[in-house]
C-alpha positions as CSV (number, residue, x, y, z in Angstrom):
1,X,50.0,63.7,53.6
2,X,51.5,67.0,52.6
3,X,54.3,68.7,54.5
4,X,54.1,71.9,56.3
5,X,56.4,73.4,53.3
6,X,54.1,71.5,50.8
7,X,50.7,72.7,52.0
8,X,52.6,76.9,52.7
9,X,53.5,76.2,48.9
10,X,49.9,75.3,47.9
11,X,48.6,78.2,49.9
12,X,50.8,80.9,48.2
13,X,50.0,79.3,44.6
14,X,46.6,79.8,45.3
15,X,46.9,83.4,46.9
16,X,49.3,84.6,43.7
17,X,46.2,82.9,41.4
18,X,43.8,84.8,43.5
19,X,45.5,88.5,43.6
20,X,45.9,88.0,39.5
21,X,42.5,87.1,38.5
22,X,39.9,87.7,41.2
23,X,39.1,91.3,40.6
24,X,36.0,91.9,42.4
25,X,36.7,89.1,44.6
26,X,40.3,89.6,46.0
27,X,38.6,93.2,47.3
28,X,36.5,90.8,49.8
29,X,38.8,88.9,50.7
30,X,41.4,91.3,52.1
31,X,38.9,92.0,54.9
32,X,39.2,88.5,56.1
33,X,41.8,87.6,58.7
34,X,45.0,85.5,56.9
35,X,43.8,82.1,57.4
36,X,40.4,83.3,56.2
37,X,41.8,84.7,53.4
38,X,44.4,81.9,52.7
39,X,40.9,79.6,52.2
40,X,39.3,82.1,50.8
41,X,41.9,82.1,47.8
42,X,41.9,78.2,48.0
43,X,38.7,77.8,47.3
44,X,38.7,81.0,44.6
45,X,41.9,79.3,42.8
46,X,39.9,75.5,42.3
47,X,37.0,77.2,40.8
48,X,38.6,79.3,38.5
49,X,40.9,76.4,37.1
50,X,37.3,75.0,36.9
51,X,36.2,77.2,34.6
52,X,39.3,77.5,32.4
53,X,38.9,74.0,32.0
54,X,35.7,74.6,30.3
55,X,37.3,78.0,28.7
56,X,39.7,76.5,26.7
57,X,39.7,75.9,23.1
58,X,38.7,72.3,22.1
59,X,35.5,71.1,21.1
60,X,33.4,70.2,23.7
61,X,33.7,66.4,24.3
62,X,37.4,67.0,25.0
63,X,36.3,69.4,27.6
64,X,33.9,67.6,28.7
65,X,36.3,65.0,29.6
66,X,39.0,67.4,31.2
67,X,36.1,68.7,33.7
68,X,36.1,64.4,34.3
69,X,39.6,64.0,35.3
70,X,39.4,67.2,36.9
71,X,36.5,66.2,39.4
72,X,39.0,62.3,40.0
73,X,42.0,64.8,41.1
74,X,39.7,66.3,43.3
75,X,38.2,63.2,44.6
76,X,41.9,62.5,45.0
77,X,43.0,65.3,47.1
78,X,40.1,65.0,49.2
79,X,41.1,61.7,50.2
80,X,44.6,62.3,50.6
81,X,46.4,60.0,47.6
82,X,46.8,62.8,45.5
83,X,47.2,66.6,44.2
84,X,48.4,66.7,40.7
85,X,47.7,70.8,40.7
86,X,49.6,72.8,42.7
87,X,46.4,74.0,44.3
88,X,44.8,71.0,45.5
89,X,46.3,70.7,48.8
90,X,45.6,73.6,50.0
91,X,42.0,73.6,48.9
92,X,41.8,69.8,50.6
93,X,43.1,71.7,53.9
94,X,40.7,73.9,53.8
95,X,37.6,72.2,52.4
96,X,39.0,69.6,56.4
97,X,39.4,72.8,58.1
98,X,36.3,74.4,57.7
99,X,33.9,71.1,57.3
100,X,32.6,72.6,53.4
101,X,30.6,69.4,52.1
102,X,32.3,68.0,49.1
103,X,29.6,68.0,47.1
104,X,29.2,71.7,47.1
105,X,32.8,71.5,45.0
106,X,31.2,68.4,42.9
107,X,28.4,70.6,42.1
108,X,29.9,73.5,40.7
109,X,32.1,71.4,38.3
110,X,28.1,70.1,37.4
111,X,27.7,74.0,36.9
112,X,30.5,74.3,34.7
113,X,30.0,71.4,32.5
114,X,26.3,73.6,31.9
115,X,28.4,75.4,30.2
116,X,30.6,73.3,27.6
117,X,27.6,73.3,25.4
118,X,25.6,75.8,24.6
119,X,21.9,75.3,25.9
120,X,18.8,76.6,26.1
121,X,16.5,78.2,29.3
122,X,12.9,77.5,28.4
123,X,11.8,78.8,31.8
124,X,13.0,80.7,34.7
125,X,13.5,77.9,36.8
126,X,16.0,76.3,34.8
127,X,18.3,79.2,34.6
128,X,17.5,79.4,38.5
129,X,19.2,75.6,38.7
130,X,21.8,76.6,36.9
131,X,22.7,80.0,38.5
132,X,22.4,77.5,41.9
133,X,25.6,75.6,40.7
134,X,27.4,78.1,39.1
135,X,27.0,80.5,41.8
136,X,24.8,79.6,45.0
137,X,27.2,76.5,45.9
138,X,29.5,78.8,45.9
139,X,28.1,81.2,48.0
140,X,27.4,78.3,50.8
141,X,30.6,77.1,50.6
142,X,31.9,80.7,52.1
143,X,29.6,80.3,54.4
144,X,31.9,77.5,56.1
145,X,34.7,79.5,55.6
146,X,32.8,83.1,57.3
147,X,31.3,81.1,60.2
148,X,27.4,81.7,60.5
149,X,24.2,80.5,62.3
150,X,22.3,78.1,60.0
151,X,18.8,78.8,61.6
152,X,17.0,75.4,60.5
153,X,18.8,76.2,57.1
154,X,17.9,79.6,56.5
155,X,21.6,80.8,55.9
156,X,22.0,78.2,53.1
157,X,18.4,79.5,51.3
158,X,19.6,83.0,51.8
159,X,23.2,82.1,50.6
160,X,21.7,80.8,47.3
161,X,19.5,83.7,46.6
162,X,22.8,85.8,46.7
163,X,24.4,83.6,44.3
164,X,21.4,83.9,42.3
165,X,21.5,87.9,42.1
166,X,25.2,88.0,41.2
167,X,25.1,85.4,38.3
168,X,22.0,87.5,37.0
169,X,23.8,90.6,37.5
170,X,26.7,89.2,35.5
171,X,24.6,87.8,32.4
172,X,22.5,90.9,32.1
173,X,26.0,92.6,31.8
174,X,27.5,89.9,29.5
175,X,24.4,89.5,27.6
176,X,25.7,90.7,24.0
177,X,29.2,89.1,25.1
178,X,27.3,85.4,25.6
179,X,25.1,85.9,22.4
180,X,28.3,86.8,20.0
181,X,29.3,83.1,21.4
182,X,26.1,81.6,21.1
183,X,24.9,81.5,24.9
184,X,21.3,82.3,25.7
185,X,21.1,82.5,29.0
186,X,17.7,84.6,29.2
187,X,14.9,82.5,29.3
188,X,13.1,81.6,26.2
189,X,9.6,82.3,28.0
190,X,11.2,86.3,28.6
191,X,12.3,86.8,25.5
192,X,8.8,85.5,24.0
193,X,7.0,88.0,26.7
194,X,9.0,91.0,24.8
195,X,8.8,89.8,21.7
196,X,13.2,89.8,21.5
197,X,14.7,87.8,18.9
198,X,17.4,86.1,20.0
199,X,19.4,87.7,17.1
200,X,19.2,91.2,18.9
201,X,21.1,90.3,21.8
202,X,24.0,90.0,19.7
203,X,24.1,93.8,18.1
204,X,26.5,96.2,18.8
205,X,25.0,100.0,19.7
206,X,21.8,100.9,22.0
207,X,19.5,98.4,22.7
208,X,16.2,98.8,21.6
209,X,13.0,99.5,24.1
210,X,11.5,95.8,23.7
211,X,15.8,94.3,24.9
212,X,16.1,97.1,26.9
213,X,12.5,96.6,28.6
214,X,13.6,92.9,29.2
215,X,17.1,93.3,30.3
216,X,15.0,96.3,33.3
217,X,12.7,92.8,34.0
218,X,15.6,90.6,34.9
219,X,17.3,93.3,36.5
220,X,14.0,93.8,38.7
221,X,14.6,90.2,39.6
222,X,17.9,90.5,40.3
223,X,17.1,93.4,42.6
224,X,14.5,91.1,44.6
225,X,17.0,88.3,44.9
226,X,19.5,90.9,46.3
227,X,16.8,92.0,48.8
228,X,16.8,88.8,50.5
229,X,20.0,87.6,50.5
230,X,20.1,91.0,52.8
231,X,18.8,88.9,55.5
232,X,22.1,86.7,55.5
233,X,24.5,89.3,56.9
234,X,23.3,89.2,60.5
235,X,23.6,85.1,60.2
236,X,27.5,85.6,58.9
237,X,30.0,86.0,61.9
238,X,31.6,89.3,62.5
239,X,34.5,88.4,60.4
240,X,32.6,87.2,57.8
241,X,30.0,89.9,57.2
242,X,32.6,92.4,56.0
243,X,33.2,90.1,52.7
244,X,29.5,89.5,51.8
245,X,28.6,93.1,52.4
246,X,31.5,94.1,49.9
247,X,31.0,91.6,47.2
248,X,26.9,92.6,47.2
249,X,27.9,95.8,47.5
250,X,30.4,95.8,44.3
251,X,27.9,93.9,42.2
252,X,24.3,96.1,43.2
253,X,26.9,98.9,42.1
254,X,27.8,97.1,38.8
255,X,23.5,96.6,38.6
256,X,23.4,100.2,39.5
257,X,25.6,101.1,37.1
258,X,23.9,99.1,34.0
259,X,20.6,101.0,35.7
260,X,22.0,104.2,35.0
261,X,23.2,103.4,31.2
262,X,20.0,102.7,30.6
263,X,20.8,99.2,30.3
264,X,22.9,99.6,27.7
265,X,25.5,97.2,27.8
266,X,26.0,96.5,24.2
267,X,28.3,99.5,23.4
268,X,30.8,99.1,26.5
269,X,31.4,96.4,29.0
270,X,30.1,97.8,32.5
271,X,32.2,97.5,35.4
272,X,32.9,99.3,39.0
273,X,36.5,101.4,39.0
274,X,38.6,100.2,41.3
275,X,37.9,103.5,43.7
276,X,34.7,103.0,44.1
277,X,35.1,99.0,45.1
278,X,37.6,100.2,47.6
279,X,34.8,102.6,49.0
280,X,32.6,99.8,49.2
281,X,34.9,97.4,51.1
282,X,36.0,100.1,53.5
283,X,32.2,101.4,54.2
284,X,31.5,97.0,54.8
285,X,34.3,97.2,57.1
286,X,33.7,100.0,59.4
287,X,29.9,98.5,59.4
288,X,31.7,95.1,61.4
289,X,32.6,97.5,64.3
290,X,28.6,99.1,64.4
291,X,27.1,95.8,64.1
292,X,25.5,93.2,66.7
293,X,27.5,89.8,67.3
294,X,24.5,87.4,67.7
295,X,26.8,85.1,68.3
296,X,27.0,84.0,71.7
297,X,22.8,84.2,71.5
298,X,21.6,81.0,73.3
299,X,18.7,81.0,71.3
300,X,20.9,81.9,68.0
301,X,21.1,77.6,67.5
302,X,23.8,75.7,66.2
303,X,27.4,77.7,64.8
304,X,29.1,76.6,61.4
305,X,32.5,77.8,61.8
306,X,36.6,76.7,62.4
307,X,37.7,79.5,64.7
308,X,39.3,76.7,66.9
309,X,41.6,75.9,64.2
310,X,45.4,77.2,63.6
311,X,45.9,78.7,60.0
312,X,48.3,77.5,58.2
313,X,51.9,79.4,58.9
């Protein structure tokens, strides 16, 4: 069991980790109260060590068994024998304090092992599976941490289309990026519909009409994936919705953005300036202040939150 001084230690690892790499993230999660915050960094800090796991240089059985040990430490620290990284504990805390199913965690580790060799996406639905662990777990796991109203499940569904818009978002952006590195993650039966070679996804310069006419399809999907997840915010408690709003809000502005080069994302890398993802996170939180609490609704069903529960000092 780790002491109070322990567990602040863990907390402020994982908060440093989070202010230096999180970007569009950290924007979010300055909305949230502290102890919102605190696990919202916890949880930011396991997954990002997740994927430097998989980032680093090696070939890919050695990384393959890294992500292995990795998932035993968590196992570990979930059971309370163990945190070998400095994050662990305060990622157990908070995985206890807000009730996040472990397998959500065990998942996206499966979501980042996806990724230590390079694969193909024959159809749409496999790159769906695999946006669901590298990204909707995620998004459902936040979803303990907000506070929402499941409605028979309904948050979780909308939770994972969310996920599913952003990861699109970012491999329309990384698209040339991925290819240079010999990851296709465009389906094979899209690239066959535009008649794209798999070798044009790697040039530098403007993309030509038959990429650029299939980068505008997934971005059409990604808009209709964004669509729904709009139906999550009213489910997210007040505290909550402030940090989804702002983080669809920064990436429909990074799709926006890609929109308006014509998707041309070979030449540059696309991304928000930091102005205008301030804009966006203070617009999401003067909206918590307009918007209905459905809270206390009797016929709102069963809550999903840890508002009972003292944040760590």
């Amino acid at each position: 069991m780790k002491t109070d001084r322990a567990l602040q230690a863990s907390y402020r690892f994982c908060g440093a980790l989070a202010r230096r790499e999180a970007r569009n993230f950290y924007y979010a999660f300055l909305l949230l109260p502290s102890a919102g915050r605190r696990s919202m960094c916890a949880l930011y800090a396991f997954l990002r060590h997740t994927d430097d796991l998989a980032d680093e240089p090696g070939p890919a059985a050695a990384k393959a068994r890294a992500l292995d040990a990795w998932r035993l430490d968590l196992d570990s620290a979930l059971a309370g024998t163990g945190t070998a990284w400095p994050g662990l504990a305060a990622l157990a805390d908070t995985v206890a304090r807000h009730s996040i199913p472990s397998d959500l965690l065990q998942k996206a580790i499966d979501g980042v092992l996806m990724d230590v060799k390079p694969r193909r996406f024959e159809a749409f639905d496999e790159l769906r599976d695999y946006c669901y662990h590298v990204a909707s777990v995620v998004g459902v796991a936040c979803l303990h941490i907000w506070g929402y109203r499941s409605e028979e499940g309904t948050a979780e569904r909308l939770a994972e289309s969310c996920g599913i818009a952003l990861q699109l978002t970012n491999i329309i952006r990384d698209v040339r990026e991925d290819a240079e590195n010999g990851r296709i993650y465009l389906p094979e039966e899209d690239l066959a519909r535009f008649g794209v070679e798999k070798s044009e996804l790697g040039r530098a310069g403007r993309p030509g009409e038959r990429v650029r006419a299939l980068l505008a399809f997934e971005g059409e999907r990604a808009k209709e994936y964004y669509e729904g997840a709009d139906q999550l915010i009213p489910l997210v408690d007040r505290d909550g919705r402030p940090v989804l709003k702002t983080i669809m809000g920064i990436y429909r502005a990074l799709l926006d953005e890609i929109v308006r080069r014509d998707y041309n994302v070979f030449s540059a890398r696309v991304s928000v300036s930091p102005w205008r993802k301030i804009a966006i996170a203070v617009r999401a939180l003067a909206a918590r202040s307009a918007a209905v609490d459905h809270r206390r609704s009797p016929a709102s069903g069963p809550r999903h939150t840890s508002d009972s529960i003292a944040a760590p000092r």
